[in-house]
BAVEX-268744 format. One record per atom (N, C-alpha, C): x, y, z; residue in three letters; residue number from 1; atom name. Coordinates in nm, 4 decimals. Layout:
REM residues N
((X, Y, Z), "ALA", NUM, "CA"),
...
***
This chain:
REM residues 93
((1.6427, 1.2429, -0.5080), "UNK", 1, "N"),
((1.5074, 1.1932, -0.4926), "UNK", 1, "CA"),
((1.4111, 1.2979, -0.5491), "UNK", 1, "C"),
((1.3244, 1.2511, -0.6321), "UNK", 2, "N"),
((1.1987, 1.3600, -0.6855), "UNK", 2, "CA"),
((1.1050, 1.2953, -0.6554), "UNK", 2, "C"),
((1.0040, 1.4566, -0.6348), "UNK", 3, "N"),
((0.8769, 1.3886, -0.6150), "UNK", 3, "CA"),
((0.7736, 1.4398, -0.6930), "UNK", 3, "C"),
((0.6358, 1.4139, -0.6607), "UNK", 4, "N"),
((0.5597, 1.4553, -0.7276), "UNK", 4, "CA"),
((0.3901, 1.4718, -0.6353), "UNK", 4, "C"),
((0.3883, 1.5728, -0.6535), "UNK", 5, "N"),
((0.3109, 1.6194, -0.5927), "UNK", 5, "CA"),
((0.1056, 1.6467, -0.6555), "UNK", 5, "C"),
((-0.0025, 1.5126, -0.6442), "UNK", 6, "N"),
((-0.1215, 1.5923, -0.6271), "UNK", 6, "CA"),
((-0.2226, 1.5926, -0.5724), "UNK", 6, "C"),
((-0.2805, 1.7525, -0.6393), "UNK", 7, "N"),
((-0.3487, 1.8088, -0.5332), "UNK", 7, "CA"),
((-0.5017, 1.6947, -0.5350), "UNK", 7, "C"),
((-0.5564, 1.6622, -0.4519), "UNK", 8, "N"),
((-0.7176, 1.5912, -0.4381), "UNK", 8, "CA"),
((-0.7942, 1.6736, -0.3581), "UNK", 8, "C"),
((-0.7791, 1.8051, -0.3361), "UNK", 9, "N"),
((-0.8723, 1.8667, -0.2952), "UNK", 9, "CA"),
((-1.0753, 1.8741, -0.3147), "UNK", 9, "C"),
((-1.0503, 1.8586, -0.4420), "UNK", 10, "N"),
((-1.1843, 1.8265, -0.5432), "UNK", 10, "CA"),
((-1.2363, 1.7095, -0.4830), "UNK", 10, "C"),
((-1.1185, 1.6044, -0.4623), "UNK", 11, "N"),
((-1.1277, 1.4311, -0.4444), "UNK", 11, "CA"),
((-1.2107, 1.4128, -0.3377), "UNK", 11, "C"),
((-1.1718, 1.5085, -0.2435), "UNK", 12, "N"),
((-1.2320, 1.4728, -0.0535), "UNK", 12, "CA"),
((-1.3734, 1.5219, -0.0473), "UNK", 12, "C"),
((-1.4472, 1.5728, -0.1647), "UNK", 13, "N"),
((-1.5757, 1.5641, -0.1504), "UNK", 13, "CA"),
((-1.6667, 1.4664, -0.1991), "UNK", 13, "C"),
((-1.5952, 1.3559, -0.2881), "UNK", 14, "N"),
((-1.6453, 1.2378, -0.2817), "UNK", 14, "CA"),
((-1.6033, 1.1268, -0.1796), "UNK", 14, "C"),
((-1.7714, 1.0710, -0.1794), "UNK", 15, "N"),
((-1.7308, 0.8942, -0.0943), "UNK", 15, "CA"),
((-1.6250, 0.8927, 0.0092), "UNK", 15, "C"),
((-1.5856, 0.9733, 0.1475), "UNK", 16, "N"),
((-1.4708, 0.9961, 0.2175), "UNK", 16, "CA"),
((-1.3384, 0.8895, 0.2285), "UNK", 16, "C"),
((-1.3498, 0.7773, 0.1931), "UNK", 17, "N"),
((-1.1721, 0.7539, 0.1721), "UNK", 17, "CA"),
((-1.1481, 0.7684, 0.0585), "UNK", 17, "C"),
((-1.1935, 0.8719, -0.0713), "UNK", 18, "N"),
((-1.1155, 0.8435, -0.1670), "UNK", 18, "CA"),
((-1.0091, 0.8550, -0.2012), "UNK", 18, "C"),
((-0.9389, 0.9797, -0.1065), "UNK", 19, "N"),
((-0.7935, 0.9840, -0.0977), "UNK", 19, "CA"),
((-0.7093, 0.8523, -0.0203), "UNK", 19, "C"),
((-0.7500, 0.7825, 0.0583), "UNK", 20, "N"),
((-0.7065, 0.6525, 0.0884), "UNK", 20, "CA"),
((-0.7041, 0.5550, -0.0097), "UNK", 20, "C"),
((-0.8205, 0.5467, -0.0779), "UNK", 21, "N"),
((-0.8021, 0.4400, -0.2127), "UNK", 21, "CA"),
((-0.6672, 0.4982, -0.2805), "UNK", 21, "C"),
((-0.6941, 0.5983, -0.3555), "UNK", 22, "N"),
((-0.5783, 0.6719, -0.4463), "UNK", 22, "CA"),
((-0.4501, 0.6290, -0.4066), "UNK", 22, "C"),
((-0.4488, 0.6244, -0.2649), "UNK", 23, "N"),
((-0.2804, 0.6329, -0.1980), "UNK", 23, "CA"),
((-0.2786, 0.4971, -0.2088), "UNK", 23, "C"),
((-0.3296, 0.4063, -0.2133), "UNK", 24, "N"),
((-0.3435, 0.2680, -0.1713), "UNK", 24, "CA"),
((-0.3167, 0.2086, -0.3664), "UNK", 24, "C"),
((-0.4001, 0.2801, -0.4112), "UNK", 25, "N"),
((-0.3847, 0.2243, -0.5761), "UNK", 25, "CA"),
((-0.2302, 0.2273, -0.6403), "UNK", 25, "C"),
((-0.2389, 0.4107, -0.6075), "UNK", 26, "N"),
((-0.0667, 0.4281, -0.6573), "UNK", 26, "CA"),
((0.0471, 0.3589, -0.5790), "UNK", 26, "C"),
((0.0197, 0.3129, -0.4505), "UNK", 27, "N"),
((0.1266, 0.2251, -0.4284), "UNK", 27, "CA"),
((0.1652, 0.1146, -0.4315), "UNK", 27, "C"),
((0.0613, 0.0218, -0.4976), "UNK", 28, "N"),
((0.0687, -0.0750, -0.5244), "UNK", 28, "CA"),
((0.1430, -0.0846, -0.6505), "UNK", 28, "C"),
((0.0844, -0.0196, -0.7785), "UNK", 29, "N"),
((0.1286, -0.0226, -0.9402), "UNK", 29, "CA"),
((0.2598, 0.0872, -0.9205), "UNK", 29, "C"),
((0.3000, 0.1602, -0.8346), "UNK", 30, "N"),
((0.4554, 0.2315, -0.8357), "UNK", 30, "CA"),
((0.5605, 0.1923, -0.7553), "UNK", 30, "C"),
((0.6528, 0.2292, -0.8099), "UNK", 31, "N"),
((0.7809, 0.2031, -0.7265), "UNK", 31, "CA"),
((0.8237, 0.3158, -0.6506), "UNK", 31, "C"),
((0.7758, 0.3740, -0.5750), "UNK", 32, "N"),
((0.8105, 0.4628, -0.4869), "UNK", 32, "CA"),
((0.7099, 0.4855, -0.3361), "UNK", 32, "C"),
((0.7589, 0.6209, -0.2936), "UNK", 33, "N"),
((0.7019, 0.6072, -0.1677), "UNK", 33, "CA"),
((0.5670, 0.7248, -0.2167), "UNK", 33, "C"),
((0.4474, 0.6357, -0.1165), "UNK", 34, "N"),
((0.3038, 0.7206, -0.1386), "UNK", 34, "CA"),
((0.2859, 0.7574, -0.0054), "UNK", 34, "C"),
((0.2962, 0.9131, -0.0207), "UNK", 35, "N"),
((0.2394, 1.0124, 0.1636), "UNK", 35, "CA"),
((0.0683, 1.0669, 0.1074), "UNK", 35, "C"),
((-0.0129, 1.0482, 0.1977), "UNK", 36, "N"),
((-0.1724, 1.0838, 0.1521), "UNK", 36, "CA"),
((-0.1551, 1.2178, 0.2872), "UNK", 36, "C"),
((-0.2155, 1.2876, 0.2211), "UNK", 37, "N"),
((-0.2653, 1.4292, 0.3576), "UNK", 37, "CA"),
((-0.3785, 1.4600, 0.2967), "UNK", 37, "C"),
((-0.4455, 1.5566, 0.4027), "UNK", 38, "N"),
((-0.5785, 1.5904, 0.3375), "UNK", 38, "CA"),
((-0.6057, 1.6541, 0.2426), "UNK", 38, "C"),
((-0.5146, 1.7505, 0.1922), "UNK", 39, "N"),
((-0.5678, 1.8215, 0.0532), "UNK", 39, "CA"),
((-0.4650, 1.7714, -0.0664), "UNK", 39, "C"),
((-0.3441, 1.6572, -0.0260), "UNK", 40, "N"),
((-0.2533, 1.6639, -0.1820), "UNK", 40, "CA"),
((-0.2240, 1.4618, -0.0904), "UNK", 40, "C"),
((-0.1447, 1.4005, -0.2346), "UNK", 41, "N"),
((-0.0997, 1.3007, -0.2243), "UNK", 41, "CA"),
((0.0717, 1.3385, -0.2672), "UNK", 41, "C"),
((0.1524, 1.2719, -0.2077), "UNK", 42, "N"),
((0.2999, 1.3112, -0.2569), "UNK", 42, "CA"),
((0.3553, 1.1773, -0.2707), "UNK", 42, "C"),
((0.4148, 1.1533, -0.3909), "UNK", 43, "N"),
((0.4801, 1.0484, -0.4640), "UNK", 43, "CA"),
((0.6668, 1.0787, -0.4405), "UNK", 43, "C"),
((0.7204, 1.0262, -0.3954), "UNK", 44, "N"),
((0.8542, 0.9970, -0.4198), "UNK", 44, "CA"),
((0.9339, 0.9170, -0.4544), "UNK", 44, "C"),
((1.0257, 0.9490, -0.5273), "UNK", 45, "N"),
((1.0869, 0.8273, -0.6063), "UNK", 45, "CA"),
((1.2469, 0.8231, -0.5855), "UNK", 45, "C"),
((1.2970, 0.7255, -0.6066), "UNK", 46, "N"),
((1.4525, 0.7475, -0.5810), "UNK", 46, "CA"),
((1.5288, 0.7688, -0.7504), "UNK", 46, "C"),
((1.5980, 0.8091, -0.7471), "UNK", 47, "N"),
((1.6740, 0.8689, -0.8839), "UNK", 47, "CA"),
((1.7214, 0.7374, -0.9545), "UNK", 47, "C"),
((1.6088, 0.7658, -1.1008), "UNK", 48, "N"),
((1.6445, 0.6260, -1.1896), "UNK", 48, "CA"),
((1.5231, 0.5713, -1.2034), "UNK", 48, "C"),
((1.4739, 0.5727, -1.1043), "UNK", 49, "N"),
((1.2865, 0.4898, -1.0994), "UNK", 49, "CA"),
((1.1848, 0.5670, -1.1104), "UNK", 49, "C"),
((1.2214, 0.6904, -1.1547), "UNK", 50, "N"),
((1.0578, 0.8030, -1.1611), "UNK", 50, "CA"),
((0.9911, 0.7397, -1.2420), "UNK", 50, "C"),
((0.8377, 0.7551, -1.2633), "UNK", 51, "N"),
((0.7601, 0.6880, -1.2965), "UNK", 51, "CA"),
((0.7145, 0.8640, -1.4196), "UNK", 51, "C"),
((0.6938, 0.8057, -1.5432), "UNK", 52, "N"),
((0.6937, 0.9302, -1.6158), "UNK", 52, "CA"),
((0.5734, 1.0111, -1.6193), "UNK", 52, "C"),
((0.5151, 1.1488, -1.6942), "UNK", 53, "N"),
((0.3932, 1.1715, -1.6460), "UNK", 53, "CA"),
((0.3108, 1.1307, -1.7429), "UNK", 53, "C"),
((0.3134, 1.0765, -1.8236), "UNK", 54, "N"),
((0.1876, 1.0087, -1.9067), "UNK", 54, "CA"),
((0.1535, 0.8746, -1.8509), "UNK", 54, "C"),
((0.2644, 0.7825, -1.7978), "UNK", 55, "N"),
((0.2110, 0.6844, -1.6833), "UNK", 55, "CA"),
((0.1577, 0.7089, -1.5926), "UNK", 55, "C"),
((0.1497, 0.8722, -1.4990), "UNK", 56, "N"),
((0.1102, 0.8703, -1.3991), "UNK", 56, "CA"),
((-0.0021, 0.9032, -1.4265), "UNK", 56, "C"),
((-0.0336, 0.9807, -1.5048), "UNK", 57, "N"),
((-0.1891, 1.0557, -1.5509), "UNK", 57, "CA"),
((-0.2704, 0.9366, -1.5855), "UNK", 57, "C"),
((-0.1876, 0.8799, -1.6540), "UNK", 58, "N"),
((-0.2904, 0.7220, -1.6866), "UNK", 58, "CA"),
((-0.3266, 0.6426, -1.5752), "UNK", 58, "C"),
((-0.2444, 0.6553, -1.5137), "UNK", 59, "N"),
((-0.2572, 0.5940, -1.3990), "UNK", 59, "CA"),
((-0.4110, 0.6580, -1.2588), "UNK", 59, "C"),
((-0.3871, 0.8047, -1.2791), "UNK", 60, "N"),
((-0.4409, 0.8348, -1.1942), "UNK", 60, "CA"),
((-0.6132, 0.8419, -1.2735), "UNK", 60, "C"),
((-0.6444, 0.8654, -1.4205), "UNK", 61, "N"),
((-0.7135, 0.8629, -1.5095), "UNK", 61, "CA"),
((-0.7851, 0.6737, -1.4531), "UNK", 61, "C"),
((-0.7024, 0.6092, -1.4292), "UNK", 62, "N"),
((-0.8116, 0.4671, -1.4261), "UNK", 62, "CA"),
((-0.8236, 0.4695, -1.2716), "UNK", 62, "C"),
((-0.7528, 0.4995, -1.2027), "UNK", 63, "N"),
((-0.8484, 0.5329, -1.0557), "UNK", 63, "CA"),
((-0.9505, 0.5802, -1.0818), "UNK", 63, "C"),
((-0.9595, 0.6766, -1.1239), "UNK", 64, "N"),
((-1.1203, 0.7465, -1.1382), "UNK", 64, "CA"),
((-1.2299, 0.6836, -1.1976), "UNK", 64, "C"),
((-1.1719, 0.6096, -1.3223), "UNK", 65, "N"),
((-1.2493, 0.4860, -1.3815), "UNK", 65, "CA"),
((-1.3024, 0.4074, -1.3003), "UNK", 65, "C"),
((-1.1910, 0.3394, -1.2223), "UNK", 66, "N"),
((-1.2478, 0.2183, -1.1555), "UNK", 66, "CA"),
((-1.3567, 0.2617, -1.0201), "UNK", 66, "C"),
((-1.2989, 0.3598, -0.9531), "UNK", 67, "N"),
((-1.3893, 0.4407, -0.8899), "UNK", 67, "CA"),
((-1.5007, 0.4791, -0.9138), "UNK", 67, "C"),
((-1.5835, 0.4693, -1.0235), "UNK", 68, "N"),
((-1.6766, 0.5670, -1.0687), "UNK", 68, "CA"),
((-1.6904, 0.7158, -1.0990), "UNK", 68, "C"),
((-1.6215, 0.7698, -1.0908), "UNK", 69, "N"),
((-1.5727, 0.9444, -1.0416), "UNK", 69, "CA"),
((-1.5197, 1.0288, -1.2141), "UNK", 69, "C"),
((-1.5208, 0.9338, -1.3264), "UNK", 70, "N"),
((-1.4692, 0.9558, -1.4207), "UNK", 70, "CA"),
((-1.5868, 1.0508, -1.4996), "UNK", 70, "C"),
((-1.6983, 1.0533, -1.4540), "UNK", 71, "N"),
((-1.7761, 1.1768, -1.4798), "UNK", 71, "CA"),
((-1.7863, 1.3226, -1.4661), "UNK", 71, "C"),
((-1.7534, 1.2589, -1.2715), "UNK", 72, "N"),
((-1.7268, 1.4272, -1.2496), "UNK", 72, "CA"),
((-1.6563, 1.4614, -1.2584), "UNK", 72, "C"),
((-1.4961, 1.3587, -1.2415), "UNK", 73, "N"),
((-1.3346, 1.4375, -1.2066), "UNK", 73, "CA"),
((-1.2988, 1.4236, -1.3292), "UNK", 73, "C"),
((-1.1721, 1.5376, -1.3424), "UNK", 74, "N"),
((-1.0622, 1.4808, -1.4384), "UNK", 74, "CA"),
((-0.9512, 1.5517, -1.3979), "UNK", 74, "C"),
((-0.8630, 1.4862, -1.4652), "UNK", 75, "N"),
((-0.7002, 1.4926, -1.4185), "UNK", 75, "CA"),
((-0.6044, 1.5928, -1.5057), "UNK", 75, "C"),
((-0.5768, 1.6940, -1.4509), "UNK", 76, "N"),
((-0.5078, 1.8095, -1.5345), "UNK", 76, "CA"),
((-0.3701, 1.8536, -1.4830), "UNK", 76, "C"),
((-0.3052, 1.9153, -1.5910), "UNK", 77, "N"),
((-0.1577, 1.8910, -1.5275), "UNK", 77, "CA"),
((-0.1581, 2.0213, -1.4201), "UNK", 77, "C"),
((-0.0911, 2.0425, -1.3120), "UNK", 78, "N"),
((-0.0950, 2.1688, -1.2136), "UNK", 78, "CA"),
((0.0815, 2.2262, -1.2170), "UNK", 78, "C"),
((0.1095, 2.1654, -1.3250), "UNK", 79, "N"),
((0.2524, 2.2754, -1.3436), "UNK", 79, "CA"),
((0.3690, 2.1539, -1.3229), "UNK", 79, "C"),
((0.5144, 2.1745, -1.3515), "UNK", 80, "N"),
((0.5715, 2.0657, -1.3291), "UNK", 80, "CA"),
((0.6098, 1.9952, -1.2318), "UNK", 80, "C"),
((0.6154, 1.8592, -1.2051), "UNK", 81, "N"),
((0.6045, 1.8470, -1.1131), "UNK", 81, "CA"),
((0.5118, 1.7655, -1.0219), "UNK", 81, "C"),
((0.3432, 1.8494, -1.0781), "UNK", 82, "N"),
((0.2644, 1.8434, -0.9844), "UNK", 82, "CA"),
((0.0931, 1.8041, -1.0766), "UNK", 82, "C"),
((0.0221, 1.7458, -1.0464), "UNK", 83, "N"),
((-0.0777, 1.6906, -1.1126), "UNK", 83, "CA"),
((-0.2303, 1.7891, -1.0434), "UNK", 83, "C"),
((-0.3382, 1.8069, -1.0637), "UNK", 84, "N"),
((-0.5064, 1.8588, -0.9721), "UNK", 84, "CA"),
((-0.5666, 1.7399, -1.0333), "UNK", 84, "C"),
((-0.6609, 1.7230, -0.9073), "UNK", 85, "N"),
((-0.7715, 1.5998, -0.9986), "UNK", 85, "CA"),
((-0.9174, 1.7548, -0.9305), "UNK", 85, "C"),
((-0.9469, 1.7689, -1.0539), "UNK", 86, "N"),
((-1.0617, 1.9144, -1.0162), "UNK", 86, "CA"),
((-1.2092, 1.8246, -1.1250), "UNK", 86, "C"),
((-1.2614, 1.9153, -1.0455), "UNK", 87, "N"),
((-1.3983, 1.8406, -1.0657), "UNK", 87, "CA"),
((-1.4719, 1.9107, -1.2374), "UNK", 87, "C"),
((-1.5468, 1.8741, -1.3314), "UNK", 88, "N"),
((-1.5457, 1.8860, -1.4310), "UNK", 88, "CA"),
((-1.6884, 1.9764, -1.4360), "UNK", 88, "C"),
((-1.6710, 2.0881, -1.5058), "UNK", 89, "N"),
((-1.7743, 2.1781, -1.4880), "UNK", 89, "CA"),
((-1.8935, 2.1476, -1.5644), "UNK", 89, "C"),
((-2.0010, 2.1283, -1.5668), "UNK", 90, "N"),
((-2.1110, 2.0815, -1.6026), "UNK", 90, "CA"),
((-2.1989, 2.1952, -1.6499), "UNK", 90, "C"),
((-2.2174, 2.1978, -1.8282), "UNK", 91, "N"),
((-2.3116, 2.3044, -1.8810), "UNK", 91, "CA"),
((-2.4269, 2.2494, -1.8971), "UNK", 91, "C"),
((-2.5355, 2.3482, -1.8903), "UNK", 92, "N"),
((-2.6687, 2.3228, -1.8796), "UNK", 92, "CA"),
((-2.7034, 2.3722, -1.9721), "UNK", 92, "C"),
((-2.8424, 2.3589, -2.0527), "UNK", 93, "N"),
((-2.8662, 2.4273, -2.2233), "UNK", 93, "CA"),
((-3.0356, 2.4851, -2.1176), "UNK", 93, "C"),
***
C-alpha cells in the first residue's frame, strides 16, 4: 500500500472547511482512501491503483480553481511522495 502525503497548512487559512472540501473532492475522482488532519491530507492506495503525480497535481490544481484560491495558492511538489499547496508570494512595484 502507498501513500501520499499533502501538506494544506497554507490551505487552513482560507474559508475554514477548505481542507474538508479537498478531502471530499479527492475522494470522490480517486480510488483510494482520503484521511484529512489539520495540517496534511493523506491519500492511500492499494498496489496497482496509485493514482500518478501529474494526475494528482492536476487534480489538486482544479480544486483550487473551482474553489477560487487559484490566485493565492499553488501546488508544488514537497519531495517524493508528498505534494505543499503554499500560498503564492505577491510582488509589489
Amino acid at each position: 500500500m502507498s501513500s501520499i502525503v499533502i501538506d494544506v497548512s497554507d490551505l487552513r487559512s482560507y474559508e475554514g472547511e477548505c481542507v474538508k472540501d479537498l478531502a471530499s473532492f479527492l475522494e470522490k475522482r480517486l480510488d483510494g482512501t482520503v484521511t484529512a488532519s489539520k495540517k496534511e491530507v493523506t491519500l492511500a492506495f492499494e498496489e496497482g491503483k496509485e493514482a500518478s503525480r501529474s494526475c494528482l497535481r492536476l487534480l489538486l490544481r482544479k480544486f483550487l480553481h473551482q474553489a477560487d484560491l487559484k490566485e493565492e495558492l499553488r501546488v508544488i511538489s514537497g519531495g517524493e511522495n508528498s505534494f505543499t499547496i503554499k500560498e503564492r508570494k505577491v510582488y509589489s512595484e
